[in-house]
mmCIF file as gemmi writes it, N, C-alpha and C atoms, coordinates in Angstrom:
data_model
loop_
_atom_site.group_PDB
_atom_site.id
_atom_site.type_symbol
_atom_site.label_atom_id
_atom_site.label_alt_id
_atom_site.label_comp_id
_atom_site.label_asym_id
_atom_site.label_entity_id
_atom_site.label_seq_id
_atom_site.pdbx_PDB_ins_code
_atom_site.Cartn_x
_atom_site.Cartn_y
_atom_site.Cartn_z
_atom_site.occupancy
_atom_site.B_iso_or_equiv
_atom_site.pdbx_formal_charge
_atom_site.auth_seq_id
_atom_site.auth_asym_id
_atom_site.pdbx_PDB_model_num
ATOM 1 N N . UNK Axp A 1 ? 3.748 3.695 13.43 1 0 ? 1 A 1
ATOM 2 C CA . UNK Axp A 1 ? 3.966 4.424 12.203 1 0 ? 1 A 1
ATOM 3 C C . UNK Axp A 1 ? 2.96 5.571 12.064 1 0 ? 1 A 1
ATOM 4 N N . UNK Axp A 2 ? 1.79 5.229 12.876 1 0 ? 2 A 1
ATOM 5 C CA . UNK Axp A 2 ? 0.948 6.281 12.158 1 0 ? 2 A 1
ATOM 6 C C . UNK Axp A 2 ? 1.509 7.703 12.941 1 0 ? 2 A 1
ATOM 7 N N . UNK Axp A 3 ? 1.657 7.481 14.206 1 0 ? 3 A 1
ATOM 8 C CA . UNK Axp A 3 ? 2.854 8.637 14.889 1 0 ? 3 A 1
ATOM 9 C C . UNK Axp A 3 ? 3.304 9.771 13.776 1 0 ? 3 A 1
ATOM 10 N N . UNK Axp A 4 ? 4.206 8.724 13.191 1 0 ? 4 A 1
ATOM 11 C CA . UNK Axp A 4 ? 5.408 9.551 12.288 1 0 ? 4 A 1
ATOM 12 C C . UNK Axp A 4 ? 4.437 10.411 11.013 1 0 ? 4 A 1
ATOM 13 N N . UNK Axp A 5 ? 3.112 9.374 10.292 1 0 ? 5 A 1
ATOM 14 C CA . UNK Axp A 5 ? 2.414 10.501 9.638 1 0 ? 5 A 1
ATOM 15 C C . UNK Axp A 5 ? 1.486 11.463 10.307 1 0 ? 5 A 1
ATOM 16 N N . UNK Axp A 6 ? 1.353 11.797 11.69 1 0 ? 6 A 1
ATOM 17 C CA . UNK Axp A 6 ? 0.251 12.714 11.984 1 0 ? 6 A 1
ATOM 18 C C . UNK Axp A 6 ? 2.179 13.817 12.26 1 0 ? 6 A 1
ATOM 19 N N . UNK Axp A 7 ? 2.899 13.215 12.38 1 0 ? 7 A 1
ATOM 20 C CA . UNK Axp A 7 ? 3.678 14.854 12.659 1 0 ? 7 A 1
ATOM 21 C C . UNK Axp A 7 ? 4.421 15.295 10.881 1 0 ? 7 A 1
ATOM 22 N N . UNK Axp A 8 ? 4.424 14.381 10.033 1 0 ? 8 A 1
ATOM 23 C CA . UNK Axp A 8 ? 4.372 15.086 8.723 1 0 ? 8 A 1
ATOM 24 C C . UNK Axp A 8 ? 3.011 15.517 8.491 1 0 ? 8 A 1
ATOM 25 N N . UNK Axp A 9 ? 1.987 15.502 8.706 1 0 ? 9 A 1
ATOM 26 C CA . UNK Axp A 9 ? 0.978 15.915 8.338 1 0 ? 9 A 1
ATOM 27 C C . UNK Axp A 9 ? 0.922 17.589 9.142 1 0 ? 9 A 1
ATOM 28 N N . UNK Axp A 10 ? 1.414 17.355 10.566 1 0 ? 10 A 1
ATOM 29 C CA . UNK Axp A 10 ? 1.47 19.078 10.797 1 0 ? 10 A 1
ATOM 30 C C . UNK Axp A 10 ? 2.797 19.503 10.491 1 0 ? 10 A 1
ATOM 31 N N . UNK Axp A 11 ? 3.669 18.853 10.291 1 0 ? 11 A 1
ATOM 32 C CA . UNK Axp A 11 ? 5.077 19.299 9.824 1 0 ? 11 A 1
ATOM 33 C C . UNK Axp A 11 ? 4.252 20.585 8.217 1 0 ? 11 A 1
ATOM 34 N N . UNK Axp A 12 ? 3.517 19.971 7.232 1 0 ? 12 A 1
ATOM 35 C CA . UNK Axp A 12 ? 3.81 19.954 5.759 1 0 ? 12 A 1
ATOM 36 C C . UNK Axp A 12 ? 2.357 21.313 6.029 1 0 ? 12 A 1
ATOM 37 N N . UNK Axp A 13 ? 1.531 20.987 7.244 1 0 ? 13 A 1
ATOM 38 C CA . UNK Axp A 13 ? 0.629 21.783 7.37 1 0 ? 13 A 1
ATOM 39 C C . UNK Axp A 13 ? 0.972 23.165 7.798 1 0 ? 13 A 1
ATOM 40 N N . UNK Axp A 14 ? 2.115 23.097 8.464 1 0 ? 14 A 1
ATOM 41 C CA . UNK Axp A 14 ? 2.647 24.616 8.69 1 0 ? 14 A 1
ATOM 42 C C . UNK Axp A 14 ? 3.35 25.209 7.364 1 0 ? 14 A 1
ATOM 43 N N . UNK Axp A 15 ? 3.099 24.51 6.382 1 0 ? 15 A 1
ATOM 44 C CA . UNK Axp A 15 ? 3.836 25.015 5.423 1 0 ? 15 A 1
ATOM 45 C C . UNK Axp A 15 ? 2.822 25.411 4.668 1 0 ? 15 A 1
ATOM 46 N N . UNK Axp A 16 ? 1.73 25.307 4.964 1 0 ? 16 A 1
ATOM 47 C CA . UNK Axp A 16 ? -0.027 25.457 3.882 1 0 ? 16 A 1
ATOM 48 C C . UNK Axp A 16 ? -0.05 24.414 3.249 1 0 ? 16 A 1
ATOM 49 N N . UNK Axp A 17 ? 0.689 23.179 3.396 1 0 ? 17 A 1
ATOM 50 C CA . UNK Axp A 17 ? -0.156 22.314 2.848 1 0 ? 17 A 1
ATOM 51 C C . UNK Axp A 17 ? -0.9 21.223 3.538 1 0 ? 17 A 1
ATOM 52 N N . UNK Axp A 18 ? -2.541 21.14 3.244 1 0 ? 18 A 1
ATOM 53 C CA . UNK Axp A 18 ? -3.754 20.129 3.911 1 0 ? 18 A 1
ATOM 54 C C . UNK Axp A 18 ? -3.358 19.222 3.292 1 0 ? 18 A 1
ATOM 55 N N . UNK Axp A 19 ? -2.931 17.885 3.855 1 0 ? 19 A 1
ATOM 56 C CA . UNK Axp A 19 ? -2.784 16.802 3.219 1 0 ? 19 A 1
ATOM 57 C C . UNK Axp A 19 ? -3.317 15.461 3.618 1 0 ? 19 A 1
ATOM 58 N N . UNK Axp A 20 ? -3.681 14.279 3.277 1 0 ? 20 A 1
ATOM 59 C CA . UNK Axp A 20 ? -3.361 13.165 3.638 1 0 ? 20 A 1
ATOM 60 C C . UNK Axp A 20 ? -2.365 12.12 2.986 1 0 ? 20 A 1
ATOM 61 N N . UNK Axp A 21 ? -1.809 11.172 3.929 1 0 ? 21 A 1
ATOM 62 C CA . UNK Axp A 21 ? -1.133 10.265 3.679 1 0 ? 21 A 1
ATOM 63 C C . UNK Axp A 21 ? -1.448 9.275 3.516 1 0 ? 21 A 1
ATOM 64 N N . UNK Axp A 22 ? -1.345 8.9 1.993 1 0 ? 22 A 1
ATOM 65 C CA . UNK Axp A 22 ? -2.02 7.62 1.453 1 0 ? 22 A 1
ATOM 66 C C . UNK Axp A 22 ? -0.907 6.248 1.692 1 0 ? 22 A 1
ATOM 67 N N . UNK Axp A 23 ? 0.251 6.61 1.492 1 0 ? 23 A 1
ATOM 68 C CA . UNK Axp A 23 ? 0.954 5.329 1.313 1 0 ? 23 A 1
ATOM 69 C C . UNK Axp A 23 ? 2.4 5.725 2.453 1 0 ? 23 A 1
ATOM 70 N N . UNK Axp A 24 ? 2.872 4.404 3.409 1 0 ? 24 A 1
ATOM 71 C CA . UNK Axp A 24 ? 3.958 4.916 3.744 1 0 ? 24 A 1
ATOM 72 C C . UNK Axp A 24 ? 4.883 3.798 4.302 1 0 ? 24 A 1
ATOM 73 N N . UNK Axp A 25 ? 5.934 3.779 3.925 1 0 ? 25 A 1
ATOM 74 C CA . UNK Axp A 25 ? 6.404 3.039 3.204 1 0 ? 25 A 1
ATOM 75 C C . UNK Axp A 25 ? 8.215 2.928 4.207 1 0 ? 25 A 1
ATOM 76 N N . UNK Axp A 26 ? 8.336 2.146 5.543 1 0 ? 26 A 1
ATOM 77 C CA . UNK Axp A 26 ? 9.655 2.341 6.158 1 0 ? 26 A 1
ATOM 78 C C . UNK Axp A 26 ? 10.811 2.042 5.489 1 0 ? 26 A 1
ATOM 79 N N . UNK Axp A 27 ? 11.859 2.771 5.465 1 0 ? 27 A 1
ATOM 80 C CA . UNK Axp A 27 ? 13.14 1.979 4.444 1 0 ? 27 A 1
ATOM 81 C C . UNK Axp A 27 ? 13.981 1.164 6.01 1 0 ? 27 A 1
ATOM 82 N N . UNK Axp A 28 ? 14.69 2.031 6.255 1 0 ? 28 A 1
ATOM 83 C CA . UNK Axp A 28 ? 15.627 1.408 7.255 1 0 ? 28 A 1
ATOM 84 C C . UNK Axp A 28 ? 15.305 1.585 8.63 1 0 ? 28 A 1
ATOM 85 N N . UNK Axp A 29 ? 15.17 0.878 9.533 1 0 ? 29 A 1
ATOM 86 C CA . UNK Axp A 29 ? 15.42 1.394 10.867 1 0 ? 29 A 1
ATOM 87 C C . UNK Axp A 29 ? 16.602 1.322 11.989 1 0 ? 29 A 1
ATOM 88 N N . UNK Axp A 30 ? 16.914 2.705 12.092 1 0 ? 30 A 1
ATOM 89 C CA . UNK Axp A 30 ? 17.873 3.488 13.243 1 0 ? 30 A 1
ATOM 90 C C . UNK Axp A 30 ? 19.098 3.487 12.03 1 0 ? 30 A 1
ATOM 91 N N . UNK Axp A 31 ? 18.652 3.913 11.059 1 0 ? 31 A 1
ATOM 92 C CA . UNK Axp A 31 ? 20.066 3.758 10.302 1 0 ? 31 A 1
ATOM 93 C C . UNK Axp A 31 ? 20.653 5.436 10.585 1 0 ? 31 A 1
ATOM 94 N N . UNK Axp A 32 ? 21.723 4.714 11.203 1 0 ? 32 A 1
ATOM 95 C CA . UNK Axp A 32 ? 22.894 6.268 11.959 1 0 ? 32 A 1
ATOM 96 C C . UNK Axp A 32 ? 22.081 7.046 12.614 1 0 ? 32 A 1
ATOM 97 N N . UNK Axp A 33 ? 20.92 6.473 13.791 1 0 ? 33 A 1
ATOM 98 C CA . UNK Axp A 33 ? 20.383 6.703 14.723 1 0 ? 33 A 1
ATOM 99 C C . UNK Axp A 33 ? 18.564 7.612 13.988 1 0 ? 33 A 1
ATOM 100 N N . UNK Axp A 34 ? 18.814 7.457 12.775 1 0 ? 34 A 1
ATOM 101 C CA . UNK Axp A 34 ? 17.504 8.115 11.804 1 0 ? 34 A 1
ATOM 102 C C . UNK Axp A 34 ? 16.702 6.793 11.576 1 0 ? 34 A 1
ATOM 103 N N . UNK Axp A 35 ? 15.439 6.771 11.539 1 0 ? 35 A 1
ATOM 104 C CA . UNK Axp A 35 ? 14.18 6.512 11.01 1 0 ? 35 A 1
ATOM 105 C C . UNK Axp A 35 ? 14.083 6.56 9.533 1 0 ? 35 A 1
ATOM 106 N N . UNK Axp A 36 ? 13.713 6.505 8.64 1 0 ? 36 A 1
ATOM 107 C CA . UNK Axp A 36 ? 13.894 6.708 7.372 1 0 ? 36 A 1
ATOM 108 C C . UNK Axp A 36 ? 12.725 6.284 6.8 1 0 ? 36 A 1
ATOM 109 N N . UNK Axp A 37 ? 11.552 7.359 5.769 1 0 ? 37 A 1
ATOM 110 C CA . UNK Axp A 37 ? 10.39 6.489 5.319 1 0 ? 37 A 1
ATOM 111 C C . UNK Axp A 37 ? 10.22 7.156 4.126 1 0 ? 37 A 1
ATOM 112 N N . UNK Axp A 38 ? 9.383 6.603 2.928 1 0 ? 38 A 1
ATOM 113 C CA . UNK Axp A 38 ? 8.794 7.238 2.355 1 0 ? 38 A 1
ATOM 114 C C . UNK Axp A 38 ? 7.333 7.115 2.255 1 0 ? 38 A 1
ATOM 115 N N . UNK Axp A 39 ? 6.596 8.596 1.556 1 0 ? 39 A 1
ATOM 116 C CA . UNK Axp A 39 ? 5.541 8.669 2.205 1 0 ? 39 A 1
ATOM 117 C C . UNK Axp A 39 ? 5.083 9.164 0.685 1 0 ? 39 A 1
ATOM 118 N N . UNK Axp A 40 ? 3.478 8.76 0.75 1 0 ? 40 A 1
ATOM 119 C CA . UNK Axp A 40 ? 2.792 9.566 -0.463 1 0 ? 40 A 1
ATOM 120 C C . UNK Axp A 40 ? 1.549 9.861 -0.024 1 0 ? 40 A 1
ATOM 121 N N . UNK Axp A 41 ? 1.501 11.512 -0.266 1 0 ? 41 A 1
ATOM 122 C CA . UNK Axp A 41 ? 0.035 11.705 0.023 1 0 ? 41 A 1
ATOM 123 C C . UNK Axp A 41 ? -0.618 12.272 -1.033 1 0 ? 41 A 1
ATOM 124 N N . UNK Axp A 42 ? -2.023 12.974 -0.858 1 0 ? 42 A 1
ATOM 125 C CA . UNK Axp A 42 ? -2.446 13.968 -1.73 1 0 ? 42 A 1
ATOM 126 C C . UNK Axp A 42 ? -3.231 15.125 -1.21 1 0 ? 42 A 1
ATOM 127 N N . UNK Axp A 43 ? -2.975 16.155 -1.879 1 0 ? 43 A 1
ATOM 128 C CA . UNK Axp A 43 ? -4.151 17.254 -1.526 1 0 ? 43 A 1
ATOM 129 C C . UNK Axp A 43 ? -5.199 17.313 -2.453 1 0 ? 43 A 1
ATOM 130 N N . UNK Axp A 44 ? -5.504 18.309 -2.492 1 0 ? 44 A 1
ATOM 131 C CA . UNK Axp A 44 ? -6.763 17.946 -3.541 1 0 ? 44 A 1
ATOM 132 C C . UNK Axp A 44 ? -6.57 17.891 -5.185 1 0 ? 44 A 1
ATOM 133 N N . UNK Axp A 45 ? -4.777 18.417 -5.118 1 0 ? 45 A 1
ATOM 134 C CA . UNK Axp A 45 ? -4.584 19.266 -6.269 1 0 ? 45 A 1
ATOM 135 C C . UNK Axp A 45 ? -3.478 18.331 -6.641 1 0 ? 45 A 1
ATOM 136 N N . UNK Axp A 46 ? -2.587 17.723 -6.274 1 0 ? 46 A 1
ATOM 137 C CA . UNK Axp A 46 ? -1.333 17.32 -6.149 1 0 ? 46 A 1
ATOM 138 C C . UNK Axp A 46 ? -1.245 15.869 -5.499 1 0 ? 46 A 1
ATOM 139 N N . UNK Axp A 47 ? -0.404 15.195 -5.978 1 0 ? 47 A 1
ATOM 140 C CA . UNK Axp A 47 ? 0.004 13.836 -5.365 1 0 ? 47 A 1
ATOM 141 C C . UNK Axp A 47 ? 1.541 14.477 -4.565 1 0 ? 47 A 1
ATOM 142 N N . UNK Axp A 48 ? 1.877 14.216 -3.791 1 0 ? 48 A 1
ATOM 143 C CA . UNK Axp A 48 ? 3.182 14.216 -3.35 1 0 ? 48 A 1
ATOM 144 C C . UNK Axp A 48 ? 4.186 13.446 -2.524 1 0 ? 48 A 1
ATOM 145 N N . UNK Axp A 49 ? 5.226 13.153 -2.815 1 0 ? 49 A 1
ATOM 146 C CA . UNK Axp A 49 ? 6.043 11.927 -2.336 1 0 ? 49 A 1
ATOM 147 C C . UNK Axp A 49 ? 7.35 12.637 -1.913 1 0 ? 49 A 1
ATOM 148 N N . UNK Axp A 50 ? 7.623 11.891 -0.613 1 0 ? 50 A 1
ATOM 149 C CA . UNK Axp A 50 ? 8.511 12.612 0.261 1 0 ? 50 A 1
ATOM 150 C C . UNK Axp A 50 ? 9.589 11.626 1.241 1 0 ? 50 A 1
ATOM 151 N N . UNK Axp A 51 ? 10.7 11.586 1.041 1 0 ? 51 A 1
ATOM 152 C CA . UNK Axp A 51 ? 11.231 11.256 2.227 1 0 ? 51 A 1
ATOM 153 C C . UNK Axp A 51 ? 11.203 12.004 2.737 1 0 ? 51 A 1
ATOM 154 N N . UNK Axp A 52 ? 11.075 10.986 4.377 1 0 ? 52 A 1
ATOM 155 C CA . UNK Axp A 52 ? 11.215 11.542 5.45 1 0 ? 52 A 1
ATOM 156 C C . UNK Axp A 52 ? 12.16 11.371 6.064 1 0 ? 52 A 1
ATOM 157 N N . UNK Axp A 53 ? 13.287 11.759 7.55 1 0 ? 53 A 1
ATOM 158 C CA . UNK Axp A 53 ? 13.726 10.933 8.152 1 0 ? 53 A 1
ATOM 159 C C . UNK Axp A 53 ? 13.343 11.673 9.877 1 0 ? 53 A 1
ATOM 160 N N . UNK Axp A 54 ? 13.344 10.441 10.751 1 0 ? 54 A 1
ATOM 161 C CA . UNK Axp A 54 ? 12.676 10.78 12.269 1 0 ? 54 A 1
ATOM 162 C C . UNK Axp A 54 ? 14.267 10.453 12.545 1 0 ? 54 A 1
ATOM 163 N N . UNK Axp A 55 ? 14.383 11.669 13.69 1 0 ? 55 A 1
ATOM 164 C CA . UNK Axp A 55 ? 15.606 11.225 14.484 1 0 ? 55 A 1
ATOM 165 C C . UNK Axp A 55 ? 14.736 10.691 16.034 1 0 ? 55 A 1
ATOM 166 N N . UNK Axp A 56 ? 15.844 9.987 16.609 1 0 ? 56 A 1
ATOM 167 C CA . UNK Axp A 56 ? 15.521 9.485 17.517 1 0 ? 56 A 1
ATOM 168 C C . UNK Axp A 56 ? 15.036 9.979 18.786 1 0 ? 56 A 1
ATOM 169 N N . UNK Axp A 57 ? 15.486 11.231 18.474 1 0 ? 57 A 1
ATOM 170 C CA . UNK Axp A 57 ? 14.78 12.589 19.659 1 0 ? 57 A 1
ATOM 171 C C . UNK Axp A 57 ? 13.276 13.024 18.783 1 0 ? 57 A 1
ATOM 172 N N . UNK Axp A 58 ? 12.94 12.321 18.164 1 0 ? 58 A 1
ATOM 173 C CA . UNK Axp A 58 ? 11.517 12.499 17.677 1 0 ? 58 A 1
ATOM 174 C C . UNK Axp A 58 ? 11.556 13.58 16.538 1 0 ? 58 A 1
ATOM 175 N N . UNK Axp A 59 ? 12.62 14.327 16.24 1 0 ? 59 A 1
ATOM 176 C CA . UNK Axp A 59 ? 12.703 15.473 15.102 1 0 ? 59 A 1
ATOM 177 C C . UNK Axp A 59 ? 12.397 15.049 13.801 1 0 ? 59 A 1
ATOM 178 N N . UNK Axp A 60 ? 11.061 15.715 12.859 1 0 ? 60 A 1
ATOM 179 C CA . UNK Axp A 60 ? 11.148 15.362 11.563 1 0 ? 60 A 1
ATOM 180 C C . UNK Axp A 60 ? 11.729 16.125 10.805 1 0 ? 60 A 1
ATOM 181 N N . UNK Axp A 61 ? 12.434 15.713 9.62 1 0 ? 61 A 1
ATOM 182 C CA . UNK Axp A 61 ? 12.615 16.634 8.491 1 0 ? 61 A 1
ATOM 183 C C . UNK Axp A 61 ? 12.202 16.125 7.156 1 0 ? 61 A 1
ATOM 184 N N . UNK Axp A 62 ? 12.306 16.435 6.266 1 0 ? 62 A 1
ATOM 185 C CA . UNK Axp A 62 ? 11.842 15.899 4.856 1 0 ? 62 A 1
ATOM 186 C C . UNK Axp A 62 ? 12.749 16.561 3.552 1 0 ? 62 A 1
ATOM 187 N N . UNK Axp A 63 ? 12.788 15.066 2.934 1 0 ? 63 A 1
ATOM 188 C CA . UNK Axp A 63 ? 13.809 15.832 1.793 1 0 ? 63 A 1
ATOM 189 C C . UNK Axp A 63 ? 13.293 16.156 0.394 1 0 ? 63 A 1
ATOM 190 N N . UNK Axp A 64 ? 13.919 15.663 -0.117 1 0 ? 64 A 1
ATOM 191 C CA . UNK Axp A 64 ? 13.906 15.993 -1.924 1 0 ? 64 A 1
ATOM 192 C C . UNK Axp A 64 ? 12.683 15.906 -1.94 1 0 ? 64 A 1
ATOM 193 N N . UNK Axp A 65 ? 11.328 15.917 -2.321 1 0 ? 65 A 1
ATOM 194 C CA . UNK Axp A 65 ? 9.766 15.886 -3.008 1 0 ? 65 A 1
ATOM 195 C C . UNK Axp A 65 ? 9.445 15.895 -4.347 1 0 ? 65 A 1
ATOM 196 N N . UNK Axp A 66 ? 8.679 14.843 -4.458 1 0 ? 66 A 1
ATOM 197 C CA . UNK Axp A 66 ? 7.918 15.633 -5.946 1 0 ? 66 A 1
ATOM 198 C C . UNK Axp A 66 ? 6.576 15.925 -5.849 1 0 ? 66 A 1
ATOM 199 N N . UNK Axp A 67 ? 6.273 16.684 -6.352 1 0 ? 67 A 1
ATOM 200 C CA . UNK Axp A 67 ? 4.912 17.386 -6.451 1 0 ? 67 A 1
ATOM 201 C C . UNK Axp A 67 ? 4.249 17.392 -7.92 1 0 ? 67 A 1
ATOM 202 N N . UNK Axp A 68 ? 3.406 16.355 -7.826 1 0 ? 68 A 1
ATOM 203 C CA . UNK Axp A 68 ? 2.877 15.93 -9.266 1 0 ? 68 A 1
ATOM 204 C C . UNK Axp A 68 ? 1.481 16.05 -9.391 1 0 ? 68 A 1
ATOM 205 N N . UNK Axp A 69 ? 0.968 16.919 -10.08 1 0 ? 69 A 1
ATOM 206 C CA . UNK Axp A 69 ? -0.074 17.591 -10.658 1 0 ? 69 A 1
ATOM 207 C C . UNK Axp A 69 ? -1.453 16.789 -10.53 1 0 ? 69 A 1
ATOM 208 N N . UNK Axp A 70 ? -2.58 16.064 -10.107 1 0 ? 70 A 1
ATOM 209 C CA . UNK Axp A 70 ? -3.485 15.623 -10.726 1 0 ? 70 A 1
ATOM 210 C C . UNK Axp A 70 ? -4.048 15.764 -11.648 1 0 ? 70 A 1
ATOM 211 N N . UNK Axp A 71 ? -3.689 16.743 -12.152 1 0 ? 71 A 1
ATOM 212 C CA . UNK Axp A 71 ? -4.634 17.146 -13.714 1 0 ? 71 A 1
ATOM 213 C C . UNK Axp A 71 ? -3.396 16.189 -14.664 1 0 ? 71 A 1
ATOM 214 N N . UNK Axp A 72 ? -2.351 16.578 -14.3 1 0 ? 72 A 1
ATOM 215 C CA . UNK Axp A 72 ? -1.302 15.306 -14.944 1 0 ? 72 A 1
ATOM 216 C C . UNK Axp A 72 ? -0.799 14.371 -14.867 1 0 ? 72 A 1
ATOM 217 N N . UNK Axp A 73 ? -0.969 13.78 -13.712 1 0 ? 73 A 1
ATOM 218 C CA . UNK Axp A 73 ? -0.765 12.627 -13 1 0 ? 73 A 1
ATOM 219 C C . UNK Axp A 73 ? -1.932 11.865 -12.435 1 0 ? 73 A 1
ATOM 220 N N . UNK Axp A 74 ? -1.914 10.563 -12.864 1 0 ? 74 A 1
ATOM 221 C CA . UNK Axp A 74 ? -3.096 9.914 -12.386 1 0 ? 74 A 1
ATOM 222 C C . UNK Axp A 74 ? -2.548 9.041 -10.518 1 0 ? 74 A 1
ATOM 223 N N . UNK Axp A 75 ? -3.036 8.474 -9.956 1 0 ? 75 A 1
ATOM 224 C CA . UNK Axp A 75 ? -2.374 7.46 -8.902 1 0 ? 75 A 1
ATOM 225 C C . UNK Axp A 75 ? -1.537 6.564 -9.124 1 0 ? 75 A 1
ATOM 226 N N . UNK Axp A 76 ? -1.874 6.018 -10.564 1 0 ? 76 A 1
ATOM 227 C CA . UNK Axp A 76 ? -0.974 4.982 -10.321 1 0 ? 76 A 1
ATOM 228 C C . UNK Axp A 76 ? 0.336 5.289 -11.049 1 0 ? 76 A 1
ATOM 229 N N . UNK Axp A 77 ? 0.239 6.774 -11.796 1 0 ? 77 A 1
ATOM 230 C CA . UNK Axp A 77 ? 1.605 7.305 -12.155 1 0 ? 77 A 1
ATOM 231 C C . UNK Axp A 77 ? 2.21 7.452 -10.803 1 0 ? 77 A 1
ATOM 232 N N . UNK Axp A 78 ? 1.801 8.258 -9.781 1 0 ? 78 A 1
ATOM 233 C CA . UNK Axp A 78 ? 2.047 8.527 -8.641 1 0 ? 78 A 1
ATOM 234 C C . UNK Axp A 78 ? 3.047 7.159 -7.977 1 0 ? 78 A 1
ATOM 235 N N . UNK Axp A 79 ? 2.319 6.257 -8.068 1 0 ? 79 A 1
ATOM 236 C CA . UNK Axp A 79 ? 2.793 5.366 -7.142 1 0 ? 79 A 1
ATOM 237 C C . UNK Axp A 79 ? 3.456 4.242 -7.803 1 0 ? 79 A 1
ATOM 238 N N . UNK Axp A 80 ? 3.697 4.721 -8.764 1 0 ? 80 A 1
ATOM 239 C CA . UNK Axp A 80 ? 4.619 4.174 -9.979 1 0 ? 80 A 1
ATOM 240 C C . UNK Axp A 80 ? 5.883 4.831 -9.57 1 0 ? 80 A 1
ATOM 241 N N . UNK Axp A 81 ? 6.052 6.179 -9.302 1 0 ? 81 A 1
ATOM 242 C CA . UNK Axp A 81 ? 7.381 7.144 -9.051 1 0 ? 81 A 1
ATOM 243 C C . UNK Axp A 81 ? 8.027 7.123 -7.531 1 0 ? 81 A 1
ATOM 244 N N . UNK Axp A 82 ? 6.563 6.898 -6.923 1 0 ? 82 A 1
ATOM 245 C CA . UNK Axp A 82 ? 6.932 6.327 -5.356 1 0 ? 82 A 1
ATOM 246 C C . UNK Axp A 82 ? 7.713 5.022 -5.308 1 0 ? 82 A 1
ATOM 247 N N . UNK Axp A 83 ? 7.882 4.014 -6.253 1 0 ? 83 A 1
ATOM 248 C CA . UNK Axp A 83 ? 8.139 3.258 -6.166 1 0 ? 83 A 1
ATOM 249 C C . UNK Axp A 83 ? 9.636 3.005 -6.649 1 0 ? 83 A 1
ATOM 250 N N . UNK Axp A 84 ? 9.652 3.805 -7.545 1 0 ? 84 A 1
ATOM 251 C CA . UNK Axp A 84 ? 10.788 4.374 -8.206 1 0 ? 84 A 1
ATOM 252 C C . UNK Axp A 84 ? 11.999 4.731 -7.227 1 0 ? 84 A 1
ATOM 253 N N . UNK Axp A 85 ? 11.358 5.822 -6.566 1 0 ? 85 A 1
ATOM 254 C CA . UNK Axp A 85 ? 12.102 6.426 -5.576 1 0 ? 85 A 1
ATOM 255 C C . UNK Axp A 85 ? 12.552 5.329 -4.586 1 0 ? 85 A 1
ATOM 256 N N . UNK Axp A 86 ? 11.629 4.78 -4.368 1 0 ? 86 A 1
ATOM 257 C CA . UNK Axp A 86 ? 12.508 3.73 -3.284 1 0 ? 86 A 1
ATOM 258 C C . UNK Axp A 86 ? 13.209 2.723 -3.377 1 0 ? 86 A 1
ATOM 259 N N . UNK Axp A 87 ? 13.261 2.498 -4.819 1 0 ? 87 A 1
ATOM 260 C CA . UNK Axp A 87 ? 14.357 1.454 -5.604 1 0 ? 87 A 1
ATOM 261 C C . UNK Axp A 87 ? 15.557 1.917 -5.477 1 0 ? 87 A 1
ATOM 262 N N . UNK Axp A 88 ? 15.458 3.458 -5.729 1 0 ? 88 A 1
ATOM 263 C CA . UNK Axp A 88 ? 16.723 4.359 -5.802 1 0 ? 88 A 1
ATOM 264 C C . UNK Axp A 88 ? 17.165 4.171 -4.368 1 0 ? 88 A 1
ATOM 265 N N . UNK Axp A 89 ? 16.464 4.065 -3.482 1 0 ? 89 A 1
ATOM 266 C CA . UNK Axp A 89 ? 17.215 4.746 -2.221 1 0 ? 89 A 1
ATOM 267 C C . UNK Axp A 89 ? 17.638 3.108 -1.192 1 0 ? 89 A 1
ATOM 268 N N . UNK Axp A 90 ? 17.537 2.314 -1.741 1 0 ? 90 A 1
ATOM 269 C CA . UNK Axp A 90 ? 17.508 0.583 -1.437 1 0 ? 90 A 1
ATOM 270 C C . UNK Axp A 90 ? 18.798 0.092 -1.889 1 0 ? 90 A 1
């Protein structure tokens, strides 16, 4: 697993964002040949939660996000919504 977060970590880094990945979280595996995870990290500024999905040729992509403020969001709001999200997607 940790694989899959060092290539979202340069996946999200070519995008300008420095991040780490605090929480990560597999849903399905090889579902219709995809990987499927969710992930929560933070920058210094932001909590952010992301599916991911790995195809089996190693390709990442990432979908829907939220990007939640630290000045307005504490962690355990954070991982309150992370949790959320993966109820939804279960």
């Amino acid at each position: 697993m940790n694989e899959y977060k060092e290539k979202y970590q340069k996946l999200m880094a070519n995008s300008g964002k420095d991040l780490q990945v605090i929480i990560c979280q597999k849903l399905k595996d090889n579902y219709f040949g995809v990987k499927r995870f969710f992930l929560m990290s933070e920058t210094t500024k932001e909590w952010i939660i992301h599916p991911i999905f790995i195809q089996d040729n190693g390709s990442i992509q990432t979908g829907n996000g939220s990007y939640l403020f630290k000045s307005l969001h504490s962690y355990e709001n954070a991982k309150d919504l992370l949790i959320e999200r993966i109820k939804q997607e279960i």
